[in-house]
C-alpha positions as CSV (number, residue, x, y, z in Angstrom):
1,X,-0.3,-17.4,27.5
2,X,1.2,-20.3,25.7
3,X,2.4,-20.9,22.0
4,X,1.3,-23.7,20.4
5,X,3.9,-26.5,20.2
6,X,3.7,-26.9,16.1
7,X,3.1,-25.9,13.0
8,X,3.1,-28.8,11.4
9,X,-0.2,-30.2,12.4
10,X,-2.3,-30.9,9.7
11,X,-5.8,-30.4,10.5
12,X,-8.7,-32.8,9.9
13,X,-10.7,-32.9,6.7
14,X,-13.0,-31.0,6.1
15,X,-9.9,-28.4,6.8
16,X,-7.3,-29.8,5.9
17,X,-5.7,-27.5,3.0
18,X,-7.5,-24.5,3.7
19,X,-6.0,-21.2,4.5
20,X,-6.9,-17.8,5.4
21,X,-5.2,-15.2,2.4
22,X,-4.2,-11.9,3.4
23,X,-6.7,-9.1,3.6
24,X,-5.7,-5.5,4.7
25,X,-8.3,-4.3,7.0
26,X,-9.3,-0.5,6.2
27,X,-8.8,2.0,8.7
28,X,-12.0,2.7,9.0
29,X,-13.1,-1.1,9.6
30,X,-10.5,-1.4,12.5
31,X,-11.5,1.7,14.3
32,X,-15.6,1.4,13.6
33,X,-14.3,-2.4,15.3
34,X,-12.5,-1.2,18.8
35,X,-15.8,1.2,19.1
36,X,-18.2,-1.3,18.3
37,X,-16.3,-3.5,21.2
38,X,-15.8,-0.4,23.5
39,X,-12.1,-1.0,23.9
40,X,-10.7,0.6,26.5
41,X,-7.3,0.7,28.8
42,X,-8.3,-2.0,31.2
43,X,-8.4,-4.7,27.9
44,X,-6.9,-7.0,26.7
45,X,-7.6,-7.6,22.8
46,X,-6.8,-10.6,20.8
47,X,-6.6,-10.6,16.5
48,X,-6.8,-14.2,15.5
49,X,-5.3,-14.1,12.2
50,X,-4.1,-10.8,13.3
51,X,-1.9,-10.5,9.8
52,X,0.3,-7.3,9.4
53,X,-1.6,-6.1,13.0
54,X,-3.3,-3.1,12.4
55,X,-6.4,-3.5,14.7
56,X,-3.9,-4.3,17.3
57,X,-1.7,-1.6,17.2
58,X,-5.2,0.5,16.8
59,X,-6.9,-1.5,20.0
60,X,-3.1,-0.4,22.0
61,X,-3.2,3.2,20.6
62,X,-6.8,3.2,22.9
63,X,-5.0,2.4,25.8
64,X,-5.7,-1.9,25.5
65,X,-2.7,-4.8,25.5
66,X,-2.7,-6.4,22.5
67,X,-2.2,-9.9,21.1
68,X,-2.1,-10.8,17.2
69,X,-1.6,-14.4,16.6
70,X,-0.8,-15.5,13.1
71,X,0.7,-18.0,11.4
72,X,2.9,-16.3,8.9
73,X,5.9,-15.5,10.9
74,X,7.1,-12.7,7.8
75,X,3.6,-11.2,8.3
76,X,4.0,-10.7,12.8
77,X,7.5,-9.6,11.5
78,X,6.1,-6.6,9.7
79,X,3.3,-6.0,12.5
80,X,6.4,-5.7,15.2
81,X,8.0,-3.2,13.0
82,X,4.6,-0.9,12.7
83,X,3.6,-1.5,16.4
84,X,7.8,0.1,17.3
85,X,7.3,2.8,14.7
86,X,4.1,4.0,16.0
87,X,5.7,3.6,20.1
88,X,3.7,1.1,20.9
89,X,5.6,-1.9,20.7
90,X,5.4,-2.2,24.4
91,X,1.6,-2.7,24.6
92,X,1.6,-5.7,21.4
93,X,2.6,-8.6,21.5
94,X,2.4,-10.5,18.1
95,X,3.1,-14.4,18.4
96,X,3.3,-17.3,15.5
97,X,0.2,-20.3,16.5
98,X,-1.7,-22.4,14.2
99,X,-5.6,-21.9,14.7
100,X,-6.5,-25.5,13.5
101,X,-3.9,-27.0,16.2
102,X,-6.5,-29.2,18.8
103,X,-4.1,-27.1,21.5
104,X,-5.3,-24.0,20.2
105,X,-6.8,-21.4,23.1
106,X,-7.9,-17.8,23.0
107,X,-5.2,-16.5,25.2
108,X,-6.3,-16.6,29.0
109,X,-7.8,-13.5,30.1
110,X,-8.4,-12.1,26.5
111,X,-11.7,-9.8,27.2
112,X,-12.1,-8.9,23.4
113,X,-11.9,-11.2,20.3
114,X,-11.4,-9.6,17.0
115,X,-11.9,-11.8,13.9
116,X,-12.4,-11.0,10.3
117,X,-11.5,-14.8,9.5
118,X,-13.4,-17.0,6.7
119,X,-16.6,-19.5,7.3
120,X,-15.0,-22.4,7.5
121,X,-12.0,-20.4,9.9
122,X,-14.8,-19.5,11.7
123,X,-16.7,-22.3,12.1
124,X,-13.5,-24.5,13.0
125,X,-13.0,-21.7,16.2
126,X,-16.6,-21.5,17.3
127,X,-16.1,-23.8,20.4
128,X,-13.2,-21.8,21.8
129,X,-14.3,-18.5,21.4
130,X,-17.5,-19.3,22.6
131,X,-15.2,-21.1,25.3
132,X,-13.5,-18.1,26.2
133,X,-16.8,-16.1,26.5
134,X,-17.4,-18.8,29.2
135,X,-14.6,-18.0,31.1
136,X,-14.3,-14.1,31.3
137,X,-17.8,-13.1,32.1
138,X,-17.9,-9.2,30.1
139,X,-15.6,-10.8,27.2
140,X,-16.3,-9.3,24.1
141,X,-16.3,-11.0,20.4
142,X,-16.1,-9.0,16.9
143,X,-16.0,-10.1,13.3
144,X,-15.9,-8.8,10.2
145,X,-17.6,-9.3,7.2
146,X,-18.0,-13.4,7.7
147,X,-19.6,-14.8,11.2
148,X,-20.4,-17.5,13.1
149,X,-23.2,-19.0,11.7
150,X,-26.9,-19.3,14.0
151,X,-24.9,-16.6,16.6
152,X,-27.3,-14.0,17.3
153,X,-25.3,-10.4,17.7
154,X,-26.0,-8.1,20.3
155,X,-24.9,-5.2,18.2
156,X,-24.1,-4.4,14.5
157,X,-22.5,-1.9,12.9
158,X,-21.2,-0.8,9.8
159,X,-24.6,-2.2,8.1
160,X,-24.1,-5.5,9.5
161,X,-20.6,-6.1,8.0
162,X,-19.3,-5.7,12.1
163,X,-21.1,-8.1,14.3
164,X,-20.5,-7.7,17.8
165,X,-21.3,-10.7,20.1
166,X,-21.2,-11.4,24.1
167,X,-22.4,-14.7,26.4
168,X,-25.4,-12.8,27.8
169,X,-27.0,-12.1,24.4
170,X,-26.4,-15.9,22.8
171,X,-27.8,-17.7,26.3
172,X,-30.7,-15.9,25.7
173,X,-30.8,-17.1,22.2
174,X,-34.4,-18.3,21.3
175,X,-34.9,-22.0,21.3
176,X,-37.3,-21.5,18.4
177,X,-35.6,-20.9,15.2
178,X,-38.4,-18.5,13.1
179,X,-36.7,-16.7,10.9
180,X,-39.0,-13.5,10.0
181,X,-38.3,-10.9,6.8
182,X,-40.2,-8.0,8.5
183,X,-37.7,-7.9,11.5
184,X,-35.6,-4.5,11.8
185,X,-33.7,-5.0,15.2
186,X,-30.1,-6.0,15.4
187,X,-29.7,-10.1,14.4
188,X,-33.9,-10.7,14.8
189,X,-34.6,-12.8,11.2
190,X,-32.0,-14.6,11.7
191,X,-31.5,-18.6,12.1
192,X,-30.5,-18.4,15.9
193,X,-29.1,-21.0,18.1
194,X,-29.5,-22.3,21.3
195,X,-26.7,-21.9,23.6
196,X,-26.1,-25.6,23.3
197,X,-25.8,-25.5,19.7
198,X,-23.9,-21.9,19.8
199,X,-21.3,-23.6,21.7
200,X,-20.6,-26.5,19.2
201,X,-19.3,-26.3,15.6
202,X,-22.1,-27.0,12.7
203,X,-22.0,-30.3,10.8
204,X,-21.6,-29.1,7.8
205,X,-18.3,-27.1,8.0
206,X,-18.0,-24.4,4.8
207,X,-15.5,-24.8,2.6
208,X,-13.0,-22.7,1.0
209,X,-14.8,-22.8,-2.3
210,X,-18.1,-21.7,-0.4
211,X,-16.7,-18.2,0.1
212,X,-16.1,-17.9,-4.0
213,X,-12.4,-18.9,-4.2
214,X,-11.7,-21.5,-6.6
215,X,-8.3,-21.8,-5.2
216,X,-6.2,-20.6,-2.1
217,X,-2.6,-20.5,-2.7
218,X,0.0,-19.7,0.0
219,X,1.1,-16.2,-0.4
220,X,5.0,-15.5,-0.6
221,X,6.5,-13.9,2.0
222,X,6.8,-10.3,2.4
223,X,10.2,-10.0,1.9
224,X,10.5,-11.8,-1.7
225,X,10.7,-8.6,-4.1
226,X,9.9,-11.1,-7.3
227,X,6.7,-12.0,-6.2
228,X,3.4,-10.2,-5.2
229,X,1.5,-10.8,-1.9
230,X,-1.6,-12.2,-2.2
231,X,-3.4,-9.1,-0.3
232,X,-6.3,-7.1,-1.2
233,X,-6.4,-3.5,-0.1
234,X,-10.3,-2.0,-0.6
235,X,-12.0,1.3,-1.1
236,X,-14.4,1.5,1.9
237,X,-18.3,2.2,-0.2
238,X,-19.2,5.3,0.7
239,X,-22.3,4.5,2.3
240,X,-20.1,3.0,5.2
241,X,-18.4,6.0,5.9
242,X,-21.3,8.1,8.2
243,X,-22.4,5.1,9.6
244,X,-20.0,5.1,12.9
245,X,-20.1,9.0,14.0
């Protein structure tokens, strides 16, 4: 599992300048996650944008090894600290990489992927993950609230705010893209892709803006008591809670 050499890669435009803020997952987000995914002792789970590292230390409190990439050092910091206090710094491993590096590489053996990422984030890591689908037959991908765009999810939960995605379900992706209004089943309506497409990133990357942010400042770091993260803690709706018995 290999670091990536630099931070100081600057990506190319369309990304360039973009960033992912901070967003505390809820509780109940991160668990309806590792049972959407069907975590379990024998995994090995890997947060890109992992932040402060709670689906981590949740997927490792299940039995799984854990990998959180991120990179804000302050906020892998903090995630080591929560991972010790709740004993299970020995089964996380939190580690500073840079996404939009060309380098950049699910970890080797990863057998679930847990993003909750923006569209463009997500657009920008659509040929690795879907790489590392190809490479670990029974690998597992998860996101959260954004996903990829065209992918067509073999499960959803959480009405549709979890997605949960595998190889077998986007190779058998339709070739014929027919959206339909009247469709019920899990990812049928949809624009799908074929696995050709799945595996590339779209032409037409989404942009910060895109996702309703006028502007994306970097947040301060964790430690600076004269300045307030840039993090958004939020009430899960009620309707969400009964849907993950």
């Amino acid at each position: 599992m290999s670091v990536l050499p630099s931070l100081q890669w600057e990506p190319p435009k369309p990304y360039a300048g973009q960033g992912v803020p901070l967003i505390n997952s809820p509780a109940l987000v991160v668990e309806s996650a590792c049972k959407l995914a069907k975590v379990h002792p024998n995994d090995l789970v890997c947060d890109v944008g992992c932040g402060l590292g709670g689906f981590c230390i949740h997927a490792a409190s299940l039995g799984a090894r854990a990998v959180g990439l991120d990179i804000r050092e302050d906020y892998l910091e903090s995630a080591r600290r929560s991972a010790e206090d709740a004993g299970l710094g020995g089964r996380c491993s939190f580690q500073v990489c840079d996404f939009t590096h060309p380098d950049f590489r699910i970890p080797e053996g990863a057998s679930v992927v847990f993003m909750y990422l923006l569209p463009w984030a997500l657009e920008l890591l659509r040929p690795c993950v879907y790489g590392a689908m190809e490479q670990l037959q029974g690998c597992r991908v998860v996101t959260f609230q954004f996903h990829p765009t065209g992918w067509l999810p073999q499960e959803v939960a959480m009405f549709g705010a979890l997605k949960l995605f595998s190889l077998p379900c986007l190779k058998a992706a339709p070739s014929a893209k027919s959206p339909s209004s009247s469709s019920s089943s899990p990812g049928e309506g949809m624009m799908v892709m074929t696995p050709e497409e799945a595996s590339q990133p779209t032409t037409t990357p989404l942009r910060l803006q895109d996702c309703g942010e006028e502007e994306w400042k970097q947040p301060p770091p964790l430690d600076d008591p004269g300045a307030a993260p840039v993090t958004a803690d939020w009430d899960v709706p009620s309707v969400f809670l009964n849907s993950m018995d």
